[in-house]
C-alpha positions in Angstrom: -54.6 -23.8 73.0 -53.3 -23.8 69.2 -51.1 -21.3 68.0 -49.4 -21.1 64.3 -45.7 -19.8 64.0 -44.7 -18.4 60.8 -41.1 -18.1 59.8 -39.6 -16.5 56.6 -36.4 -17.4 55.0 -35.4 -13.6 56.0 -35.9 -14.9 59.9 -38.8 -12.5 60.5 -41.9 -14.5 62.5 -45.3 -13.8 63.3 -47.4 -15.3 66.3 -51.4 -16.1 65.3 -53.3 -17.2 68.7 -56.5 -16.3 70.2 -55.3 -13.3 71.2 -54.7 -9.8 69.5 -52.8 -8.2 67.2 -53.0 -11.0 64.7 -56.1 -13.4 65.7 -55.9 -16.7 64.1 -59.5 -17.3 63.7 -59.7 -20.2 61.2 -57.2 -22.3 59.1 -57.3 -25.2 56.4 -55.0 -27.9 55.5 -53.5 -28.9 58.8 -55.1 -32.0 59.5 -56.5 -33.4 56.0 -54.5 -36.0 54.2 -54.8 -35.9 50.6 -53.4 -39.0 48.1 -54.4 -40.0 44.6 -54.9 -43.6 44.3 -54.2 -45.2 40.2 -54.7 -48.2 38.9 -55.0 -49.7 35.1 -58.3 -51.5 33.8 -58.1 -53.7 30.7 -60.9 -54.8 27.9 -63.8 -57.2 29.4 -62.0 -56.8 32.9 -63.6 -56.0 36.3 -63.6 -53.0 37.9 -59.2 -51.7 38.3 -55.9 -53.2 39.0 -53.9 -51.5 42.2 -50.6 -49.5 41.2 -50.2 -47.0 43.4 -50.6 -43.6 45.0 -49.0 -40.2 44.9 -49.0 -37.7 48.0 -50.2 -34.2 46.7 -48.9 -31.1 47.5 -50.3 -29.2 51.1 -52.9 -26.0 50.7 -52.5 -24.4 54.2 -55.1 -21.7 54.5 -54.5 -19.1 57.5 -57.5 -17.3 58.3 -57.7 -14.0 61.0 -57.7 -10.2 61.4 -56.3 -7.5 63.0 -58.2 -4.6 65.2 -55.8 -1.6 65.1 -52.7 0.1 63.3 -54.1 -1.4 60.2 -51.2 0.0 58.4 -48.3 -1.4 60.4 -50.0 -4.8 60.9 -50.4 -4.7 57.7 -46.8 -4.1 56.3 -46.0 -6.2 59.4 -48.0 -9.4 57.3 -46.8 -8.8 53.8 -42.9 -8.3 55.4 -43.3 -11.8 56.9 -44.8 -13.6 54.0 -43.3 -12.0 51.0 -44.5 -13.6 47.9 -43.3 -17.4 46.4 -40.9 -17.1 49.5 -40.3 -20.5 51.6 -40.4 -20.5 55.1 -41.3 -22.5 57.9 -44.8 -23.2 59.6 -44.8 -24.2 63.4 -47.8 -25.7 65.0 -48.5 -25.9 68.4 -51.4 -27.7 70.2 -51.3 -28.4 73.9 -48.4 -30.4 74.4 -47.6 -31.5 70.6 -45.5 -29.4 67.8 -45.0 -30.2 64.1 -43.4 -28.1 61.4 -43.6 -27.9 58.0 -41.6 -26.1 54.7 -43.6 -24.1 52.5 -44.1 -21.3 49.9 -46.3 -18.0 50.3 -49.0 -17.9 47.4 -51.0 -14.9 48.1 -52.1 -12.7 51.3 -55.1 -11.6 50.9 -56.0 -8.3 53.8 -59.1 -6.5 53.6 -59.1 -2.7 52.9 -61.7 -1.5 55.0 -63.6 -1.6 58.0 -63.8 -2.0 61.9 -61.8 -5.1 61.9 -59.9 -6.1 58.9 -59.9 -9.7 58.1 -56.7 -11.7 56.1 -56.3 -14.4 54.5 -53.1 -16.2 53.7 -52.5 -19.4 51.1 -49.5 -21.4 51.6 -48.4 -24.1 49.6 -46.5 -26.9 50.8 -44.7 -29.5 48.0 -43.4 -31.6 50.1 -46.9 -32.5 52.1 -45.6 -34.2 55.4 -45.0 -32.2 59.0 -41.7 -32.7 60.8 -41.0 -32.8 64.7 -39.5 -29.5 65.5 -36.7 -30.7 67.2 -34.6 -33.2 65.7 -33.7 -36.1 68.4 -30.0 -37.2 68.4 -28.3 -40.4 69.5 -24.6 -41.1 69.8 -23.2 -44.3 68.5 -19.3 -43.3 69.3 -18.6 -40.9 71.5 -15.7 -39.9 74.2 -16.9 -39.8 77.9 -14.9 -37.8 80.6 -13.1 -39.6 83.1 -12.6 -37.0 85.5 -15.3 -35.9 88.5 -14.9 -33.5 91.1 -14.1 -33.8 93.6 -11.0 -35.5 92.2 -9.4 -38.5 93.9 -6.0 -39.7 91.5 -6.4 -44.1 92.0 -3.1 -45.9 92.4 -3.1 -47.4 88.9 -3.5 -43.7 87.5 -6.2 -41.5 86.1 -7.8 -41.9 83.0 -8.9 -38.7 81.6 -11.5 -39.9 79.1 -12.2 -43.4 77.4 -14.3 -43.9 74.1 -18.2 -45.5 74.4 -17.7 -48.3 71.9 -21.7 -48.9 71.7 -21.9 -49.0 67.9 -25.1 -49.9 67.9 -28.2 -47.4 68.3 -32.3 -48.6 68.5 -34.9 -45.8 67.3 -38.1 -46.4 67.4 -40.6 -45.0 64.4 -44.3 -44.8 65.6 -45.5 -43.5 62.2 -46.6 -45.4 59.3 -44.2 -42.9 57.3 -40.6 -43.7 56.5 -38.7 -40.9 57.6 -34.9 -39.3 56.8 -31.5 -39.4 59.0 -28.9 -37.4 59.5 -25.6 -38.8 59.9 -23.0 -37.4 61.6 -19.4 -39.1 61.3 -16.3 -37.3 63.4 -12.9 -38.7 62.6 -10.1 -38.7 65.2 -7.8 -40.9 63.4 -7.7 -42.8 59.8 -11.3 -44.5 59.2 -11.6 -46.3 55.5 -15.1 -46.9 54.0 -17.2 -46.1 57.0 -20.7 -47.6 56.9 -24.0 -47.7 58.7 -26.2 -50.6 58.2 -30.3 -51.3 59.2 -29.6 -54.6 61.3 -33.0 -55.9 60.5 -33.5 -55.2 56.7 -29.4 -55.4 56.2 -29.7 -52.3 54.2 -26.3 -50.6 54.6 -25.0 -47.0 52.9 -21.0 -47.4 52.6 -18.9 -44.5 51.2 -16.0 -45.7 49.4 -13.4 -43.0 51.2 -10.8 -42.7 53.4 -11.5 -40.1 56.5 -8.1 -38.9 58.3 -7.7 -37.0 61.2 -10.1 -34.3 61.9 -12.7 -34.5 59.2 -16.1 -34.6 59.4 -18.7 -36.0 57.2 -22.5 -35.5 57.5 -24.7 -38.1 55.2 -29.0 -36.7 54.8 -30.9 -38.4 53.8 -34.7 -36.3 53.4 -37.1 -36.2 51.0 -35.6 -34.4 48.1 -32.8 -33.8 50.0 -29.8 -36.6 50.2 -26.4 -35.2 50.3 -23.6 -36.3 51.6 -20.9 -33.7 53.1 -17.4 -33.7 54.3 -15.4 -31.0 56.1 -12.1 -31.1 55.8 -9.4 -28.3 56.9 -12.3 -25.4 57.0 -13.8 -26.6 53.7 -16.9 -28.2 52.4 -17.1 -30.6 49.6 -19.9 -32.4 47.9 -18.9 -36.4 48.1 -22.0 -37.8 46.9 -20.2 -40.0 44.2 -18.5 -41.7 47.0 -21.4 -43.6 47.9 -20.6 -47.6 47.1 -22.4 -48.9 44.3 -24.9 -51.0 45.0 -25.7 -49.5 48.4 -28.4 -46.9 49.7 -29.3 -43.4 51.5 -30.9 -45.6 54.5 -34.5 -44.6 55.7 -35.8 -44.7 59.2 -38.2 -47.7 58.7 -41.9 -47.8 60.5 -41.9 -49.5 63.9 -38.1 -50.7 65.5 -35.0 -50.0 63.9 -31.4 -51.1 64.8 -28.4 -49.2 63.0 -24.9 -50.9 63.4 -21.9 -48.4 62.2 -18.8 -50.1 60.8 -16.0 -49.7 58.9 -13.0 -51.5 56.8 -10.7 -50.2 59.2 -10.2 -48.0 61.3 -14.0 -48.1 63.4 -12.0 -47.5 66.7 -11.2 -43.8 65.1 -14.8 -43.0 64.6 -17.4 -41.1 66.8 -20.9 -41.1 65.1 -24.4 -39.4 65.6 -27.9 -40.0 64.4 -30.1 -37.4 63.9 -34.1 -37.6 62.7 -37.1 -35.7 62.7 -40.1 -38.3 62.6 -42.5 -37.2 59.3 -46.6 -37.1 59.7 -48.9 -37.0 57.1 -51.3 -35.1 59.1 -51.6 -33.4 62.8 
């Protein structure tokens, strides 16, 4: 069974299904790819030269109607897709789910009638769906050493000890590169923390000195690569820290290795990676 979620950037959601009070009975732009290809031609050549593509922009058209209380489900619509405001498009299909960001460009509701029919045109710029849950991997982390019931060993008890595996293997089915999340805890002094793709040796390297406590969370999306640190309740852009010379790493298609490291310090940090595979179509 499908079903479309719809959520605004107020939080307010809608449910379209086969099932009343909003009936989903049709929709558009789900499962269409749509690229321009270019290329250059010169005098007395043959045919074009291959430069490139672009992706465009995603036209999501929702199609369904409502039966009854035509003025609530009405205000009910336009509440949750007020206009040129971005929200978030969830897509469920048996067993799979995708998501998407996009912009409300017009809702269209008939005005009379038995059953009253709407239309709604969403736009989204940036064209590829998202898993809806991000998957996360620890690199660093602390592991409890205590279980119940608890038995004290005549050497002593160790009440936690640090998983140095600083090495994590994700695997990207899609032909799409996709972003990563980085998520760097310090719990001691850490100088120019890095992560580096094993098998390209790409590597991103900030050019900073963590001490105890601080946080900092690298993305690295589509039109959206930041890089954050917390530090005693605060947040600061540190985006100019990044080493010249290095890059906002990608999640490559097929295997991927990531190796953190650091100047000094590496025993101090505790590291996550988070990533939503992108598709081009569902």
């Amino acid at each position: 069974m499908e079903k479309i979620i719809y959520e605004n950037s107020f939080g307010n959601k809608i449910e379209l299904t086969d099932k009343f009070p909003f009936f989903l009975s049709d929709y558009d732009g789900i499962h269409e790819k749509n690229s321009e290809l270019y290329g250059i031609s010169s005098a007395f050549g043959i045919g074009s030269l291959y430069v490139g593509r672009s992706v465009n922009k995603r036209n999501i058209i929702i199609y369904g109607y409502i039966k009854d209380k035509f003025v609530e489900r009405r205000q009910q619509l336009y509440n949750v897709f007020p206009d040129n405001d971005e929200g978030t498009l969830f897509y469920y299909e048996d067993d799979f789910s995708a998501k998407i960001k996009c912009r409300v460009e017009k809702v269209d509701i008939e005005k009379t009638g038995p059953v009253r029919y709407f239309t709604i045109s969403l736009i989204a710029f940036n064209p590829y769906f998202t898993d809806v849950e991000e998957t996360n991997l620890s690199i660093a982390t602390w592991e409890g050493g205590i279980e119940f019931p608890l038995e004290i060993p005549s050497d002593g008890l160790e009440f936690d000890k640090k998983n140095n595996n600083m090495t994590v293997e994700i695997l990207n089915p899609t032909k799409i590169e996709s972003g990563l999340n980085i998520h760097f805890i310090a719990t001691g002094k850490v100088k120019k923390p890095s992560v580096k793709n094993i098998a390209t040796q790409e590597i991103l390297t900030l050019d900073f000195e963590l001490k105890i406590g601080d946080e900092i969370i690298i993305t690295t999306e589509i039109n959206n690569k930041n890089i954050i640190l917390k530090r005693d309740g605060l947040e600061k852009n540190i985006n100019n820290y990044l080493l010249f010379g290095t890059k906002y790493l990608q999640l490559k298609p097929g295997q991927n290795y990531f190796k953190i490291l650091a100047e000094e310090g590496i025993e101090n940090l505790t590291a996550e990676v988070n990533y939503s595979l992108y598709y081009e179509a569902i």
